[in-house]
C-alpha angles and dihedrals in degrees: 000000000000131000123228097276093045113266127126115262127220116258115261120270096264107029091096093065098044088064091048092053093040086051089050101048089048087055095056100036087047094047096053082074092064089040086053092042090051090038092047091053096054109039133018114269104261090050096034078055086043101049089049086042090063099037080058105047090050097050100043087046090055084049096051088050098035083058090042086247120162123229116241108264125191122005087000087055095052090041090050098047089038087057094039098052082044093051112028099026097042108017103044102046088051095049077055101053087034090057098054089044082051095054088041109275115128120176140125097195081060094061090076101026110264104146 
């Protein structure tokens, strides 16, 4: 950035942290596509989704107890169930499967496993 005469201006307070968080968010999106490439080569792609799903539900509910946090009861828990079973039952296995049709593997036996 310059300044009006011409000088280079000093970044923003702040700015410094949003590439860090944008650097860090590109590492781990970019990584899920070699999770999903490992996962993909030893399981079939619903179990390969499911496997990461419940890593992930046991370390994210340590984490929520581990804060005190309490977990959403009423409407937010239906909502929350109704977005996890959209997402990570239906959305996830299919970017897996997607992922091995994409590199040239078609098979619907595949799906579940049946090799």
């Amino acid at each position: 950035m310059t300044s009006a005469g011409g000088a280079v201006a000093a970044a923003p307070a702040g700015e410094g942290a949003a590439w860090a968080a944008f650097a860090t968010c590109s590492a781990i999106w970019g990584s899920t596509f070699l999770v999903i490439s490992l996962g993909n080569d030893r399981l079939a792609p619903v179990w390969a989704a499911t496997l990461r799903v419940a890593l992930a539900s046991v370390l994210l509910g340590a984490w929520t107890l581990v804060r005190g946090q309490a977990l959403p009861r009423g409407p937010a828990l239906r909502a929350a169930l109704g977005y996890g079973v959209a997402q990570f039952g239906v959305n996830l296995p299919l970017l897996y499967w997607g992922f091995l049709i994409f590199f040239g593997w078609n098979s619907w036996s595949g799906l579940w496993g049946w090799r």
